[in-house]
C-alpha positions as CSV (number, residue, x, y, z in Angstrom):
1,X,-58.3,157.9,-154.9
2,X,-59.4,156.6,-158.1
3,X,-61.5,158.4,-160.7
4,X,-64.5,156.1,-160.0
5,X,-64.6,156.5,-156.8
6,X,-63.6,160.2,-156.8
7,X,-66.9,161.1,-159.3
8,X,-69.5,159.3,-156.5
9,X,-67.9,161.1,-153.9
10,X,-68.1,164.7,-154.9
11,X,-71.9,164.2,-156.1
12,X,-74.2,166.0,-154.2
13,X,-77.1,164.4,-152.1
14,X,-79.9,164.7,-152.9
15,X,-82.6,167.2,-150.9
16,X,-86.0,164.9,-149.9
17,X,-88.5,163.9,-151.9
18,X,-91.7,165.6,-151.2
19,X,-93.9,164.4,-148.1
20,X,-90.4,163.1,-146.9
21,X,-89.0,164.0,-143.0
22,X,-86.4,166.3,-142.8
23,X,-83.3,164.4,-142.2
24,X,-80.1,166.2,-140.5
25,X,-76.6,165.2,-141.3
26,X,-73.8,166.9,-139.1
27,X,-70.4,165.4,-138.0
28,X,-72.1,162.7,-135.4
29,X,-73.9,160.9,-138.4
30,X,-77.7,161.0,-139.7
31,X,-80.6,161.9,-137.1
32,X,-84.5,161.5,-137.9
33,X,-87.1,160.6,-136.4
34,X,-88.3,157.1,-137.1
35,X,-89.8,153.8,-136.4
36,X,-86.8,151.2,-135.7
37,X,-87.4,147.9,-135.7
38,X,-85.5,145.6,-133.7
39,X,-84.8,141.8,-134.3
40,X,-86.8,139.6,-131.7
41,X,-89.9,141.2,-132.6
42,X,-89.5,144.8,-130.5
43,X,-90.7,148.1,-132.2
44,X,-89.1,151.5,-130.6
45,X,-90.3,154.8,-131.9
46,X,-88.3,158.4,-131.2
47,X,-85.8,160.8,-132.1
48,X,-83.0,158.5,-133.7
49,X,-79.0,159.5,-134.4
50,X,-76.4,156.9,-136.5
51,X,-73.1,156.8,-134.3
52,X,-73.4,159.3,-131.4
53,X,-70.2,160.8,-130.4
54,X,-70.9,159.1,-126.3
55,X,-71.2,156.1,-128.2
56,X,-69.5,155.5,-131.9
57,X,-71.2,152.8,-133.7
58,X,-74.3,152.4,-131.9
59,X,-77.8,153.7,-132.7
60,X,-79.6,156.3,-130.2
61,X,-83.1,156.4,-129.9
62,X,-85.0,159.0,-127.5
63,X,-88.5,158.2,-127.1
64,X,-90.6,161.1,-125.8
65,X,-92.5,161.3,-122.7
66,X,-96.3,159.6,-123.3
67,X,-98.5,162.3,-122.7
68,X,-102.4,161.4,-122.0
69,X,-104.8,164.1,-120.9
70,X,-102.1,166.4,-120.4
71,X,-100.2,164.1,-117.8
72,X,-97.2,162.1,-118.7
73,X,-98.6,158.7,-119.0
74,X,-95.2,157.1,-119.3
75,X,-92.0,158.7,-118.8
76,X,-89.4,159.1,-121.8
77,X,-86.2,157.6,-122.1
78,X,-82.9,157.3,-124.1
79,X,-81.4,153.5,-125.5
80,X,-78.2,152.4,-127.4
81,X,-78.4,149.0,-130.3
82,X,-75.8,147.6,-132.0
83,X,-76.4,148.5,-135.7
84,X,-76.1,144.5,-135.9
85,X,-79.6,144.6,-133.7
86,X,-81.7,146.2,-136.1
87,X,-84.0,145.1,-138.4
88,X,-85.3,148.4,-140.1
89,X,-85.7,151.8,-139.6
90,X,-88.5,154.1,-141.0
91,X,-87.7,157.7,-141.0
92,X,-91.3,159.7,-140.6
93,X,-91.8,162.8,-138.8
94,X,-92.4,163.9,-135.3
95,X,-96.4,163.9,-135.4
96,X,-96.2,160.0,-137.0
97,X,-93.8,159.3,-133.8
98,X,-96.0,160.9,-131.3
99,X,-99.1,158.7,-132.6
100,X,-97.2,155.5,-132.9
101,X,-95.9,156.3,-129.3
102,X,-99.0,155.0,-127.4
103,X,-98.8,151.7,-129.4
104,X,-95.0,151.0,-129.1
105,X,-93.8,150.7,-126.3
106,X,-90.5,148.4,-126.9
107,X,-91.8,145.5,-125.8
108,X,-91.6,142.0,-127.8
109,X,-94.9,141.1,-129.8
110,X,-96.9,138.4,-127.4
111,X,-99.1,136.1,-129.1
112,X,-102.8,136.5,-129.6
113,X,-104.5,133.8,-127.4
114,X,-108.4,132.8,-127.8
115,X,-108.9,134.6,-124.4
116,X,-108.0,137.7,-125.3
117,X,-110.7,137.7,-127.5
């Protein structure tokens, strides 16, 4: 290993800024919670891990159970993307993910049409 690339590796990372969501790293890869956006216009929200060991080079999101009036509303679920399928992720914390939750549901953005108005 070169010098170069020897110095970046042994720096250490750097703890989060404040405000910022508490990110895990272990042997699996990073988890967070987070907004991912997906190309053809879907939004997920949950629970998100980089390369799960079930599946090496895919993304895992778990979205919680929607809970309205104390009843689940809609039931939560896990899904796999190619890395290759995303379009951004936004790490944020659990209580930003539970209030996007009633909003994103995965679906692909319809167009606004005069009549919905």
């Amino acid at each position: 290993m070169t010098r170069a690339k020897l110095a970046v590796a042994e720096q250490p990372a750097l703890p989060p800024a404040a405000g910022e969501p508490q990110r895990e790293s272990n042997s699996q890869g990073l988890t967070s919670w987070a907004l991912v956006e997906l190309y053809g216009h879907r939004r997920i929200v949950g629970h998100v891990t980089a390369d799960p060991v079930e599946m090496p080079g895919m993304i895992r999101v778990d979205v919680p159970d929607l809970i309205k009036n104390g009843e689940v509303a809609r039931k939560g679920l896990t899904r796999y993307f190619g890395k290759g399928a995303i379009y951004s992720i936004t790490p944020c914390d659990e209580s930003s993910v539970r209030n996007m939750l009633p909003h994103v549901d995965g679906l692909p953005a319809r167009p606004a049409y005069l009549s919905d108005f």
